[in-house]
VOBA-1610 file (N, C-alpha, C; in pm, whole numbers, padded with zeros to 5 digits, always signed):
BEGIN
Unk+13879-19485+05883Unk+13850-19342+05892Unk+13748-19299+05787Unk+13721-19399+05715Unk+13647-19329+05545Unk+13495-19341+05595Unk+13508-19512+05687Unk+13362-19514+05681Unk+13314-19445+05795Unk+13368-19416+05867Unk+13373-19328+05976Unk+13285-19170+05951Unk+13356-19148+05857Unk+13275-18987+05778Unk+13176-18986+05700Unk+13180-19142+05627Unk+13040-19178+05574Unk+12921-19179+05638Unk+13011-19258+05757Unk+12883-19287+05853Unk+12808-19135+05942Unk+12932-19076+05955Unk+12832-18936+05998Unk+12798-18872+05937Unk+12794-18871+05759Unk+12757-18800+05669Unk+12575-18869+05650Unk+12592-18985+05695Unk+12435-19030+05642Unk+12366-19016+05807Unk+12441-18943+05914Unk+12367-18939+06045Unk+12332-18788+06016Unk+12354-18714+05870Unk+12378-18553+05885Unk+12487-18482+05961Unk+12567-18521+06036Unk+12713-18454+06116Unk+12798-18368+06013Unk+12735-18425+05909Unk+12867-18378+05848Unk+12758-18302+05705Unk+12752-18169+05709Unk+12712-18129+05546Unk+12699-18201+05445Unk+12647-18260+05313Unk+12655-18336+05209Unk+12796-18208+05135Unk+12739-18088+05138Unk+12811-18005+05072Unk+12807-17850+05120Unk+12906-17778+05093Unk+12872-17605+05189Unk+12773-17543+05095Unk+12733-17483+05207Unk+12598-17380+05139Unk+12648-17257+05055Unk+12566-17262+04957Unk+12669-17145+04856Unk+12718-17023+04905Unk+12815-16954+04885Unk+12816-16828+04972Unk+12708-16682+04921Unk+12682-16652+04832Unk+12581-16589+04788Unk+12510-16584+04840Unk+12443-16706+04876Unk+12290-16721+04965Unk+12332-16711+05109Unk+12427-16737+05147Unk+12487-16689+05296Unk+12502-16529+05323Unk+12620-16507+05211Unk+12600-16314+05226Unk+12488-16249+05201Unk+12388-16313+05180Unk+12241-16225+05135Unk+12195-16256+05286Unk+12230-16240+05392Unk+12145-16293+05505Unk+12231-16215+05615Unk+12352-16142+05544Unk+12434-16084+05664Unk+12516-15964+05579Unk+12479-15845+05691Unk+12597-15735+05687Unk+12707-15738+05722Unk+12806-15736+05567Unk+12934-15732+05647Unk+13049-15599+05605Unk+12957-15497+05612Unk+13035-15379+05578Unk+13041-15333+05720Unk+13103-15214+05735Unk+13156-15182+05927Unk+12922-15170+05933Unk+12952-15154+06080Unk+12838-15110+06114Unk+12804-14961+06050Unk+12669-14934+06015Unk+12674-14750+05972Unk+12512-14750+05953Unk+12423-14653+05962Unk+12270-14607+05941Unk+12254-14642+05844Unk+12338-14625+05733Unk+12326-14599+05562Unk+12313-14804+05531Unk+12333-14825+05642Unk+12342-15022+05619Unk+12176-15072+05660Unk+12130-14990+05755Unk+11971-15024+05756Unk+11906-14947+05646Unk+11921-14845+05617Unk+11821-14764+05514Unk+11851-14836+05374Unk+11918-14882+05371Unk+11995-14999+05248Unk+11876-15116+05227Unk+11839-15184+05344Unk+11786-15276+05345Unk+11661-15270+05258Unk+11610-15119+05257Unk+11438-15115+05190Unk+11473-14995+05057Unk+11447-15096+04948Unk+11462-15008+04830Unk+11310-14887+04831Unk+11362-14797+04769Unk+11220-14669+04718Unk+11185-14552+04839Unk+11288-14521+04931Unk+11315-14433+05030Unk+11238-14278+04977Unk+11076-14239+05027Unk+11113-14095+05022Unk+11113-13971+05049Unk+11153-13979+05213Unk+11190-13861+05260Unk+11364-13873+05251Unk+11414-13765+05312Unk+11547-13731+05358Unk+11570-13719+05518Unk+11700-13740+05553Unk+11767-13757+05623Unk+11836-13652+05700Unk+11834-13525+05858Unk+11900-13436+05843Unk+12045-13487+05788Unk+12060-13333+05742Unk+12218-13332+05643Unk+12343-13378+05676Unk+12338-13380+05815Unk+12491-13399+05961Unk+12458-13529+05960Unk+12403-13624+05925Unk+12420-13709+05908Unk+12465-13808+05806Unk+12470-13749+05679Unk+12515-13825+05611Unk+12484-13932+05530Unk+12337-13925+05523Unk+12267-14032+05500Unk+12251-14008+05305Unk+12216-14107+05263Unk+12142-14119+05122Unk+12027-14179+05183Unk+11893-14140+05106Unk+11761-14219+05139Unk+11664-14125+04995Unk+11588-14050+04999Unk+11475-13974+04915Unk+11506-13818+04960Unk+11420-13759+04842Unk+11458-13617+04880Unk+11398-13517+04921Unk+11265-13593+04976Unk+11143-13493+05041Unk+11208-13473+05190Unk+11245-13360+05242Unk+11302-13336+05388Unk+11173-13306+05477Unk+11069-13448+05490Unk+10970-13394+05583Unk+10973-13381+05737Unk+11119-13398+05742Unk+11175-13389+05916Unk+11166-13274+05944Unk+11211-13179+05824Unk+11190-12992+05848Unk+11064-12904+05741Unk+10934-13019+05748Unk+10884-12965+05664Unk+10853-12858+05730Unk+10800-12720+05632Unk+10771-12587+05664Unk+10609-12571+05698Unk+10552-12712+05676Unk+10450-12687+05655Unk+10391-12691+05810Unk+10427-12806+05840Unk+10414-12878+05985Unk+10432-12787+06079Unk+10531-12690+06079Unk+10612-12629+06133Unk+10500-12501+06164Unk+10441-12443+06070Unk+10358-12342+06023Unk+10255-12393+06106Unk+10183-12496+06111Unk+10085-12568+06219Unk+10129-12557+06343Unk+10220-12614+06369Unk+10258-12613+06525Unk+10258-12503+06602Unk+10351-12376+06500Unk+10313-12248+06534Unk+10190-12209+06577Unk+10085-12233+06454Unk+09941-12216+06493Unk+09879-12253+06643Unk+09948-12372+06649Unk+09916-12429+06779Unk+09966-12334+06929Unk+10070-12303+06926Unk+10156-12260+07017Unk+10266-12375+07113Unk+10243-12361+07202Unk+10312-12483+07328Unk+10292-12630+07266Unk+10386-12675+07217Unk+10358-12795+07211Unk+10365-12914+07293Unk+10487-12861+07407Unk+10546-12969+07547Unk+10391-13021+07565Unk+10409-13133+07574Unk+10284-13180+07699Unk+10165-13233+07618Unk+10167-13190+07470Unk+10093-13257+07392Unk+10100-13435+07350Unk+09951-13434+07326Unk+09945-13600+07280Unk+09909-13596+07135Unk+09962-13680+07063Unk+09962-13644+06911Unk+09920-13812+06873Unk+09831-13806+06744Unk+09817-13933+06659Unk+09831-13897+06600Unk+09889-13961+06475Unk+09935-13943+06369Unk+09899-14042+06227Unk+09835-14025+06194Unk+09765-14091+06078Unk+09862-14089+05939Unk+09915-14247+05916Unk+10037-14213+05777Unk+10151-14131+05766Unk+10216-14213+05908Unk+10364-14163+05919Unk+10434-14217+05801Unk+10422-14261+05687Unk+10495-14287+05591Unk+10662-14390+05629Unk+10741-14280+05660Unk+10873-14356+05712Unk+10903-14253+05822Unk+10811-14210+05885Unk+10857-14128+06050Unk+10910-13965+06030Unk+10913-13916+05902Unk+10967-13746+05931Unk+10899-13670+06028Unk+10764-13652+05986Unk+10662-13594+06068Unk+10675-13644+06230Unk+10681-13745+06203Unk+10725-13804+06375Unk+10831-13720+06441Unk+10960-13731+06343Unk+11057-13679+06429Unk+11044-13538+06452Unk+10981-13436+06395Unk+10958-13354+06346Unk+10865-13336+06508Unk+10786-13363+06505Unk+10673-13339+06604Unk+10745-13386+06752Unk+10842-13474+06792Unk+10880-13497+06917Unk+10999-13351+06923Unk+11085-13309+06766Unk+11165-13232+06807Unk+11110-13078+06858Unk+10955-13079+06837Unk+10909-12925+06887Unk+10868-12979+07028Unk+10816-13129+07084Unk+10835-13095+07231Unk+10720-13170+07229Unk+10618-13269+07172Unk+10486-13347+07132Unk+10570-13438+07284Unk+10432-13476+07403Unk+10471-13529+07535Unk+10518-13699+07436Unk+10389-13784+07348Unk+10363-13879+07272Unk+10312-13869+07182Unk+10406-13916+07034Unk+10324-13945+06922Unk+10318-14122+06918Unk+10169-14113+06853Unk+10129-14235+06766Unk+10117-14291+06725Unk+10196-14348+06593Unk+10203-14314+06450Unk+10093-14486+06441Unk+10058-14462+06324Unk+09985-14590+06261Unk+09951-14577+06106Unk+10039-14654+06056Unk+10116-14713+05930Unk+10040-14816+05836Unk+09988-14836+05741Unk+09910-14949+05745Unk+09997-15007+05591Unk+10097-14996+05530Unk+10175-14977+05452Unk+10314-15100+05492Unk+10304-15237+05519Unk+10393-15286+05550Unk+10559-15245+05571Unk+10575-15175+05439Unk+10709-15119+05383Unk+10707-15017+05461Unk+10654-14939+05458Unk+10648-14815+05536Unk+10644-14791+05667Unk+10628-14868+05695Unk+10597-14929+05893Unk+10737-14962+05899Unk+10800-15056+05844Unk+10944-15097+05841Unk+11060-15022+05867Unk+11021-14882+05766Unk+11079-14785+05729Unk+11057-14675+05862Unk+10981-14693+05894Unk+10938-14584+06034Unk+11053-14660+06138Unk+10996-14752+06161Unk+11109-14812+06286Unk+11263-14832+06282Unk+11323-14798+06143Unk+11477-14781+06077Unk+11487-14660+06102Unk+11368-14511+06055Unk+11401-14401+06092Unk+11367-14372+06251Unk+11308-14427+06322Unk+11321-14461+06517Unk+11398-14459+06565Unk+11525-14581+06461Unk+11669-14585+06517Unk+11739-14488+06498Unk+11758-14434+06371Unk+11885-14317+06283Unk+11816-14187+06393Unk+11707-14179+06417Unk+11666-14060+06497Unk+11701-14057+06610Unk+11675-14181+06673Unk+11722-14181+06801Unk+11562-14112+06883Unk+11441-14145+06825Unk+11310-14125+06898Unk+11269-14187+06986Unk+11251-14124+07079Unk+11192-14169+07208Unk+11085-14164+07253Unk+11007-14077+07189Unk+10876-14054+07217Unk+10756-14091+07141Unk+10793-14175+07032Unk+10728-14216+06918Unk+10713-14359+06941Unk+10578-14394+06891Unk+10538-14553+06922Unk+10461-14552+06778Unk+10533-14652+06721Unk+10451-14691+06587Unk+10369-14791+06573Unk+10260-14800+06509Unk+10162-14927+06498Unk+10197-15014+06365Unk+10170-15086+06327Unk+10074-15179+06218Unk+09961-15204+06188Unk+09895-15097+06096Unk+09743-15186+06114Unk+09675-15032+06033Unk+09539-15030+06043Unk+09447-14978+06026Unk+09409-14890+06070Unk+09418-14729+06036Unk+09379-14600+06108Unk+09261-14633+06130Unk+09151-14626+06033Unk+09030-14606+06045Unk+08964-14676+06098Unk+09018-14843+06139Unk+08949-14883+06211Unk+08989-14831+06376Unk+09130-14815+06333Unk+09122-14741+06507Unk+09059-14648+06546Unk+09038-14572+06478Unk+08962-14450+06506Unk+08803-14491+06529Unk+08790-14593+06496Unk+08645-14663+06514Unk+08623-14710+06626Unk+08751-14771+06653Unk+08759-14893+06774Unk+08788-14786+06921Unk+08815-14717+06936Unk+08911-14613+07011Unk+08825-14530+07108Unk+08835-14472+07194Unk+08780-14387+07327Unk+08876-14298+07314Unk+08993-14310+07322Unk+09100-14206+07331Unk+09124-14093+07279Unk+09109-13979+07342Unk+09132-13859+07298Unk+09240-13760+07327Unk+09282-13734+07194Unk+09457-13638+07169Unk+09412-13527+07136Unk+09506-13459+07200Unk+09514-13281+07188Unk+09545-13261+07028Unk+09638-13320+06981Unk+09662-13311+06796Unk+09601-13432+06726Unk+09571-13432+06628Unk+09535-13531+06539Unk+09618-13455+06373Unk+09729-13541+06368Unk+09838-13485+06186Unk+09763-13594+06128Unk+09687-13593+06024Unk+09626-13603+05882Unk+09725-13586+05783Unk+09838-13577+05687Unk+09904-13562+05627Unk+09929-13619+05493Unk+09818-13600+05403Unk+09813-13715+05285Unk+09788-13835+05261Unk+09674-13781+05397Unk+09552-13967+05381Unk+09402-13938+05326Unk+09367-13814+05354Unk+09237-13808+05328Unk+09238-13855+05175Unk+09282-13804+05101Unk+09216-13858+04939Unk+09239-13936+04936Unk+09332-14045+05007Unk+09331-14206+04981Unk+09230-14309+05009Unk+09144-14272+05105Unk+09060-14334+05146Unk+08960-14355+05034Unk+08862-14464+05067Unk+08743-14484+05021Unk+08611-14421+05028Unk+08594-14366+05200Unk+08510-14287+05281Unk+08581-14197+05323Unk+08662-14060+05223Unk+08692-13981+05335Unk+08604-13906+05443Unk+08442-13919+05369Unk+08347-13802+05503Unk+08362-13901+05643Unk+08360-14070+05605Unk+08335-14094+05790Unk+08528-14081+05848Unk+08610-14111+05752Unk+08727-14090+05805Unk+08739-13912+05912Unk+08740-13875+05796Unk+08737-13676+05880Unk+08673-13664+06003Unk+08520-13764+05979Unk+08474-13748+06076Unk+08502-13797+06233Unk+08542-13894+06206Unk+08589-13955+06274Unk+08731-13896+06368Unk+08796-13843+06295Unk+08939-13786+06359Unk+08858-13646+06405Unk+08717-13570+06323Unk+08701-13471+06446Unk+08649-13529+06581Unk+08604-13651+06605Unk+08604-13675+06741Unk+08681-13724+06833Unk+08804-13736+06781Unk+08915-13777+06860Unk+09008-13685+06886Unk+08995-13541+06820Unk+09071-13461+06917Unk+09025-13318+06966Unk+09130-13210+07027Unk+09077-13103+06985Unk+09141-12971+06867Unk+09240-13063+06820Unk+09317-12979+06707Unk+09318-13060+06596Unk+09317-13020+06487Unk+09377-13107+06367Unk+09438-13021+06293Unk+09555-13133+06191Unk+09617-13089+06124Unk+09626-13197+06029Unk+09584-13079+05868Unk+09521-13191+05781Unk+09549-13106+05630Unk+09665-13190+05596Unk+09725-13155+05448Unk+09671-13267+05376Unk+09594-13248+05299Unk+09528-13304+05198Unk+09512-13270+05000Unk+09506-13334+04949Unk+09398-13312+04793Unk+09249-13279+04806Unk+09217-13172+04692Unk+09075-13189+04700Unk+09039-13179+04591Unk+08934-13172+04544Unk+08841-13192+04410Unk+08767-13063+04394Unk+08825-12923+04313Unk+08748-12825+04249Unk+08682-12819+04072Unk+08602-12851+04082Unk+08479-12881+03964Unk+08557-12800+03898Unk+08556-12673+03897Unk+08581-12540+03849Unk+08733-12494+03754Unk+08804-12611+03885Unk+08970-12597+03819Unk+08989-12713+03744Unk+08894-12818+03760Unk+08937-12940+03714Unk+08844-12973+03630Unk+08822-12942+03504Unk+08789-12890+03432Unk+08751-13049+03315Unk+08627-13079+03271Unk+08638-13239+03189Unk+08779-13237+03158Unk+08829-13138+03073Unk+08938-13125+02947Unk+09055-13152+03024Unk+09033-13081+03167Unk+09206-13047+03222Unk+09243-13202+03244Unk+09425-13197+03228Unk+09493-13289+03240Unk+09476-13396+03356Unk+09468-13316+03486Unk+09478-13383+03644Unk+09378-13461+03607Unk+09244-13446+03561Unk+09112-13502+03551Unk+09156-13667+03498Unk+09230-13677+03427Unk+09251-13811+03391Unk+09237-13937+03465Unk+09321-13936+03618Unk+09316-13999+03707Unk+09162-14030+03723Unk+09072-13929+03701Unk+08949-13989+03836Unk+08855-14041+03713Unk+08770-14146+03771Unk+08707-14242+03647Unk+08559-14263+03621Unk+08560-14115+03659Unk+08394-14051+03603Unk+08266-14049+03714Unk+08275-14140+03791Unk+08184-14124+03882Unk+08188-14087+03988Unk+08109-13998+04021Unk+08036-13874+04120Unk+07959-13978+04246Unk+08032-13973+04329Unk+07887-14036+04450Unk+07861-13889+04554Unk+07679-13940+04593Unk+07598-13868+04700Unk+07625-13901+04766Unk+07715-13861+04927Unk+07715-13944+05067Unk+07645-13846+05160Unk+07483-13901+05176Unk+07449-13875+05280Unk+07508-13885+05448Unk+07521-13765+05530Unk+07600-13778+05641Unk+07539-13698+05713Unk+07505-13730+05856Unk+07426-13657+05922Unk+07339-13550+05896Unk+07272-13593+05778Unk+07160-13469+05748Unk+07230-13434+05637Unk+07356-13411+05599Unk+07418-13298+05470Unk+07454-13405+05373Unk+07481-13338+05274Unk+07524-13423+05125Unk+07689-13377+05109Unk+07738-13474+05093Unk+07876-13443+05015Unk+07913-13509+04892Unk+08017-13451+04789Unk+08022-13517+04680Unk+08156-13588+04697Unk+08153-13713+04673Unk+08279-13764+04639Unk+08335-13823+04494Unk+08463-13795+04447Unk+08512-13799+04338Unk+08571-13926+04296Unk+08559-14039+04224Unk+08622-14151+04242Unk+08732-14182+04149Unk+08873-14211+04203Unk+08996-14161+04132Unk+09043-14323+04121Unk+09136-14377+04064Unk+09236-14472+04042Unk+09375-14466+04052Unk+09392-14557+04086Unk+09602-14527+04080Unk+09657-14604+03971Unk+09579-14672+03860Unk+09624-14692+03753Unk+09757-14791+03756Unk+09801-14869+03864Unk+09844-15018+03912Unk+10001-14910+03987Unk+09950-14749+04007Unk+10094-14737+04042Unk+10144-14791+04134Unk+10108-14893+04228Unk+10172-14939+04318Unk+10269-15017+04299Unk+10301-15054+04183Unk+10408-15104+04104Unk+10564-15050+04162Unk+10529-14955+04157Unk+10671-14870+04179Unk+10757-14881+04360Unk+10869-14899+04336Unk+10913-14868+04514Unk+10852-14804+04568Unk+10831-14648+04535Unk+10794-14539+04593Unk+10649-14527+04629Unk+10594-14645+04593Unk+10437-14581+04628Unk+10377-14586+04736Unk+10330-14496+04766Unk+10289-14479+04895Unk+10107-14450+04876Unk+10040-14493+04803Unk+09945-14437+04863Unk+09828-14570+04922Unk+09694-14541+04893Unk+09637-14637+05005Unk+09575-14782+04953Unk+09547-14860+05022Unk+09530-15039+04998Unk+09423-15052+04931Unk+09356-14939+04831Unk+09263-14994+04723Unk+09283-14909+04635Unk+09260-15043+04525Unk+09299-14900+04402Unk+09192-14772+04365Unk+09066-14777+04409Unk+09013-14655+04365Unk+08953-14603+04503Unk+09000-14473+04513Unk+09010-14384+04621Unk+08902-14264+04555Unk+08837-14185+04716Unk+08726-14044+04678Unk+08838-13876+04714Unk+08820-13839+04649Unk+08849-13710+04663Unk+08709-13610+04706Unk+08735-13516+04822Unk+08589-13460+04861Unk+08631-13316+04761Unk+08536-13233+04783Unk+08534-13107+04761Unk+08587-12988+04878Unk+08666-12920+04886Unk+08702-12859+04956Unk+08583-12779+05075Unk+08518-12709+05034Unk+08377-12633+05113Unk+08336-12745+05161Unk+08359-12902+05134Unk+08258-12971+05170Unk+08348-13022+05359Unk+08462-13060+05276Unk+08525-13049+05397Unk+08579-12957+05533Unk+08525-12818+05487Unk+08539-12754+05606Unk+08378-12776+05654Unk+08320-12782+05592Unk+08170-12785+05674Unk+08147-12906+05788Unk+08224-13021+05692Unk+08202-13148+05801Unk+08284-13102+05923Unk+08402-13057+05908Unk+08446-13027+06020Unk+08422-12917+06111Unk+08346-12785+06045Unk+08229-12679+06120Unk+08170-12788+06193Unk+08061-12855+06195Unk+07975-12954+06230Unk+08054-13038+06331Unk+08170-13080+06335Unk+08232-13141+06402Unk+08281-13053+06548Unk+08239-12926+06549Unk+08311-12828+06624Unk+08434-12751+06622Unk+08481-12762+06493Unk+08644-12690+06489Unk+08572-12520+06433Unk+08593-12461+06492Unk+08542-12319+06456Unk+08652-12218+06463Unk+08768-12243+06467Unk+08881-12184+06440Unk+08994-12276+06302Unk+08915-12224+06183Unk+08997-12279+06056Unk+09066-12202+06018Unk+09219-12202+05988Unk+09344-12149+05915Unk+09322-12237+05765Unk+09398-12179+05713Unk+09481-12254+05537Unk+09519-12199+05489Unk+09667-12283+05480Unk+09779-12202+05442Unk+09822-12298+05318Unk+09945-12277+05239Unk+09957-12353+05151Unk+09899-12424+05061Unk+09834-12327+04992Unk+09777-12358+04921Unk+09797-12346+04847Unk+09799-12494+04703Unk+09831-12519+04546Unk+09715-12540+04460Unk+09697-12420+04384Unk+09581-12451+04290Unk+09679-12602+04179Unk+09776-12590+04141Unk+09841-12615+03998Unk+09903-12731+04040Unk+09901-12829+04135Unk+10003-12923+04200Unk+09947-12999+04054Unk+10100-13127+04051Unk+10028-13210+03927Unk+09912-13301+03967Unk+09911-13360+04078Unk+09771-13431+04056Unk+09651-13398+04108Unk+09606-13232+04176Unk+09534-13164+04186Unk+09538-13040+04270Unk+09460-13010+04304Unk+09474-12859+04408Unk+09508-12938+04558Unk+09584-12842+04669Unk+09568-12923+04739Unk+09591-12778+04857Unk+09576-12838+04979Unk+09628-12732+05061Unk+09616-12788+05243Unk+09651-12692+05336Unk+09688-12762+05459Unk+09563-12653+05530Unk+09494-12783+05629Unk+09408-12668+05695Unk+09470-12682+05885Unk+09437-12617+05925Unk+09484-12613+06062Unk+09342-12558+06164Unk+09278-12658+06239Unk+09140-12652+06288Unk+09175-12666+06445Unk+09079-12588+06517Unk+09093-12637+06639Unk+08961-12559+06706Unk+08908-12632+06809Unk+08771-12615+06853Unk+08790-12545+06994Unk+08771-12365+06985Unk+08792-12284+07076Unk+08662-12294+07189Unk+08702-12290+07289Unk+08569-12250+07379Unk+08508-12127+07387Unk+08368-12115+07346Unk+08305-12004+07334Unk+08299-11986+07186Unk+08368-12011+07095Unk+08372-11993+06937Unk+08202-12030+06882
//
């Protein structure tokens, strides 16, 4: 019988020895089933969760942001709309936009973690109308024919490298936008003032169809270090000038501009939400 077990121990039949359990329970949930067991899985969560649910995650509630909300209004009817969505982060805005009545949102994530995090909040939501990507806005927006009634912008423009061809770009892909951003005022941001720290002195000219815009060139100073960071895949990003960006988008055809929410004093600069849409006859 001995050599018997030997012998299937050197055919492999038989384990040399059990696999530690540590490294086994790191590979399996074994608390009851519950939401709070996927949102577990990805440390640095930060939106929130509605409240009836029960969830722990971050504490930005962008499922009911006021801001979004304030846009949509602007908009009116939302049933029947087609929405892209540029930097769904972990899906609030998503859910947010199917719960006013959006026909399809978009979303495209370019944030590994964050893409992850969108399709965990897919499930806890229970979204149906939301299709998330992997990959690259801007090149989609490059690559793309397709044209949506909304285009949500939501705290990508200052991340970029090129925000004038980005903007530009999303004014030809729809006929509404909605675009909460940072911007760069000379005036408020002052050599001395604090916010100024971030950006690392140089001023670029971007010639763009005939006009000049200034862009501001900022750093994130390795914050990507942190769970929570969310912002974009190079470390030094342009901030435009505000006037500069409604003009590109005048030029683009949006001739019905709102802005609302607006923060001179935010900590890392002024910022505010514009709401554009290109009327016929305007």
């Amino acid at each position: 019988m001995r050599g018997m077990h030997r012998l299937r121990r050197l055919l492999g039949l038989v384990p040399l020895e059990a696999p530690p359990r540590e490294g086994l329970d790191s590979k399996y949930e074994r608390r009851s089933p519950h939401a709070q067991n996927a949102l577990d899985l990805i440390s640095g969560w930060t939106g929130s969760f509605p409240g009836a649910l029960g969830l722990e995650a971050g504490n930005l509630a962008l499922h009911a942001d006021q801001r979004l909300h304030w846009a949509l209004d602007q908009y009116g009817l939302v049933e029947g709309a087609s929405v892209l969505e540029l930097g769904p982060l972990e899906g609030g805005h998503s859910a947010l936009l199917e719960a006013r009545g959006a026909e399809s949102v978009l979303a495209i994530e370019a944030n590994k973690k964050a893409y992850l995090k969108c399709l965990i909040a897919k499930e806890i939501m229970e979204l149906k109308r939301c299709r998330f990507l992997l990959g690259d806005f801007e090149k989609y927006l490059h690559e793309t024919d397709t044209e949506f009634d909304i285009v949500l912008a939501s705290g990508v423009l200052y991340h970029m490298q090129n925000p004038v061809h980005v903007l530009d770009r999303i004014g030809r892909r729809c006929q509404t936008m909605i675009l909460w951003t940072h911007y760069f005022d000379p005036e408020i941001m002052h050599e001395n003032e604090t916010r100024r720290g971030a950006f690392l002195g140089e001023i670029k000219t971007l010639e763009h169809d005939g006009q000049s815009y200034r862009l501001y060139q900022r750093g994130y100073h390795e914050a990507w270090h942190a769970d929570s960071y969310c912002g974009g895949p190079d470390d030094t990003h342009y901030w435009m000038e505000r006037p500069d960006i409604i003009d590109l988008c005048e030029r683009n055809g949006f001739n019905d501009i709102r802005v609302a929410f607006e923060d001179l004093d935010g900590p890392n600069g002024p910022s505010c939400l514009f709401y554009m849409t290109k009327q016929e006859g305007g």
